[in-house]
C-alpha positions as CSV (number, residue, x, y, z in Angstrom):
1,X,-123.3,-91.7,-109.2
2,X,-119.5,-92.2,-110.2
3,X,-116.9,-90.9,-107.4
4,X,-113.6,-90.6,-107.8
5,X,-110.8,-91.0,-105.1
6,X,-108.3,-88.4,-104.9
7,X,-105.0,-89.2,-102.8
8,X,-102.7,-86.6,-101.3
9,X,-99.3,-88.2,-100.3
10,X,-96.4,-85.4,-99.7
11,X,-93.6,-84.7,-98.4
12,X,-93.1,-81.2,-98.2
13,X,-89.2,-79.9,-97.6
14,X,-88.5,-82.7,-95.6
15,X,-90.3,-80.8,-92.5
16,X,-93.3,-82.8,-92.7
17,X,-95.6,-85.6,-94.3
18,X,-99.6,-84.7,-95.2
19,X,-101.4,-87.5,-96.2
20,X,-105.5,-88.1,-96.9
21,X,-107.9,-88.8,-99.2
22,X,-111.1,-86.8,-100.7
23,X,-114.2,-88.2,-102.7
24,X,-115.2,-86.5,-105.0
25,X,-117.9,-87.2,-107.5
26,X,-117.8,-87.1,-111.2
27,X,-119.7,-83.7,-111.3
28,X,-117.4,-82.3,-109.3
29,X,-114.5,-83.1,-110.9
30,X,-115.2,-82.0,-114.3
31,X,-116.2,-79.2,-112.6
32,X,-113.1,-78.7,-111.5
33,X,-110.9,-79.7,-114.1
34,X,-113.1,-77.5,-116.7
35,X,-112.7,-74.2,-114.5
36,X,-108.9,-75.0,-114.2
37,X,-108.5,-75.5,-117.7
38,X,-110.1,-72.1,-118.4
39,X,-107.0,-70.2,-116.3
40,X,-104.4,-68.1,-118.4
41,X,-101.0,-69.9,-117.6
42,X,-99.8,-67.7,-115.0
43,X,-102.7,-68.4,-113.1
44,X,-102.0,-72.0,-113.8
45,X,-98.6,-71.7,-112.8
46,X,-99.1,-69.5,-109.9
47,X,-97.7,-70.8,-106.7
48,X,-100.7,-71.1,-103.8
49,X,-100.4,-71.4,-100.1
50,X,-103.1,-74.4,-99.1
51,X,-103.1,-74.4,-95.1
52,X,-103.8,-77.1,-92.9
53,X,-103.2,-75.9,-89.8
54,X,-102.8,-72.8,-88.0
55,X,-99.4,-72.1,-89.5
56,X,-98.6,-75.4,-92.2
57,X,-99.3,-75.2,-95.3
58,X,-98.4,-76.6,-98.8
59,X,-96.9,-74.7,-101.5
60,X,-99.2,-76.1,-104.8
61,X,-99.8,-74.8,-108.5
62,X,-103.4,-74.9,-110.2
63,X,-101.2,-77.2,-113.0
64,X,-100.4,-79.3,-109.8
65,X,-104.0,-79.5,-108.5
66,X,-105.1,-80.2,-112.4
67,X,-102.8,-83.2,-112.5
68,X,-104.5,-84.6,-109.0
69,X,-107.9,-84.6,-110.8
70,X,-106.6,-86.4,-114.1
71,X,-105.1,-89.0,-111.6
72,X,-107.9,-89.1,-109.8
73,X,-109.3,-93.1,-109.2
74,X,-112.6,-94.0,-110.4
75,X,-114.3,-96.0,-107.6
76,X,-116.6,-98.8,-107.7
77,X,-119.6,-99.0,-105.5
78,X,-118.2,-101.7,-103.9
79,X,-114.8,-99.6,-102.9
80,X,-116.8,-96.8,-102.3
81,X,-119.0,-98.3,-99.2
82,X,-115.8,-100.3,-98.3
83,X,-114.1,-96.6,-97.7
84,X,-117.2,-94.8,-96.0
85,X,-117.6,-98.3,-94.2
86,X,-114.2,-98.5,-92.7
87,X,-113.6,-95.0,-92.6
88,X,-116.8,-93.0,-91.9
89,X,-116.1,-90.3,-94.0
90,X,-115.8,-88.7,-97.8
91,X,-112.2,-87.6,-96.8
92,X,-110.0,-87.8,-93.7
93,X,-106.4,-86.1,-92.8
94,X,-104.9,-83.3,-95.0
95,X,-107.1,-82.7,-98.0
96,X,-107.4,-79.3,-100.3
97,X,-110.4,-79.3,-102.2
98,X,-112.5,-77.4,-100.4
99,X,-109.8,-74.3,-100.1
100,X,-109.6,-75.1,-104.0
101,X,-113.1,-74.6,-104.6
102,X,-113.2,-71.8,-102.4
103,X,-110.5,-70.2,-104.6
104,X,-112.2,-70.7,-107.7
105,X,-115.2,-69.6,-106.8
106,X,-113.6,-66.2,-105.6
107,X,-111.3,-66.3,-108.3
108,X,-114.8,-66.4,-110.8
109,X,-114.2,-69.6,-112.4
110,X,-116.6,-71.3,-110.7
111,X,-120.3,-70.3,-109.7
112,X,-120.9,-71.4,-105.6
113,X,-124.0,-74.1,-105.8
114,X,-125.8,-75.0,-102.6
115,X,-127.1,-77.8,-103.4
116,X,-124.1,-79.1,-105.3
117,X,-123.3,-83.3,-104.9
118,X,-119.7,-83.0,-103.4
């Protein structure tokens, strides 16, 4: 199975700093990038709050969340276990993906699946 790293480094009005990392795999992230590509451009361009707290939250686009997914890092097996080895986890600090899939599910542009390989 092919995962792919995707990195969130911001700095957001100069009020604060998010930074972490999801793993997604490659299923997922076609997945993704097909739904997204299937928006009407005001959709795409439609500005999103993505929270990460009770009250912080960055301002992102669907073109903005597209362009994370074509940058995203394919990983090999070796960085793979050297991230979940070190690290413990698919993702860790500020990630969106799961508020983005949430969103596109609601939004109909993706179908919800239970037993889908994050």
């Amino acid at each position: 199975m092919e995962s792919y790293l995707i990195v969130w480094n911001d700095d957001w009005a100069d009020e604060f700093y998010i930074f972490g990392y999801e793993i997604l795999s490659e299923a997922r992230v076609k997945r993704f990038i097909k739904a997204i590509e299937s928006m009407p451009d005001e959709e795409l361009n439609e500005e999103g709050e993505f929270y990460f707290g009770t009250n912080e939250y960055i301002i992102l686009t669907y073109k903005d969340i597209l362009k994370k997914l074509h940058n995203a890092i394919l990983l090999t097996d070796s960085e793979y276990n050297t991230i979940i080895k070190l690290f413990g986890d698919r993702s860790k600090g500020q990630y969106f993906f799961d508020i983005v899939y949430d969103e596109l599910v609601d939004r109909d542009y993706l179908e919800r699946l239970e037993d889908e390989e994050y």
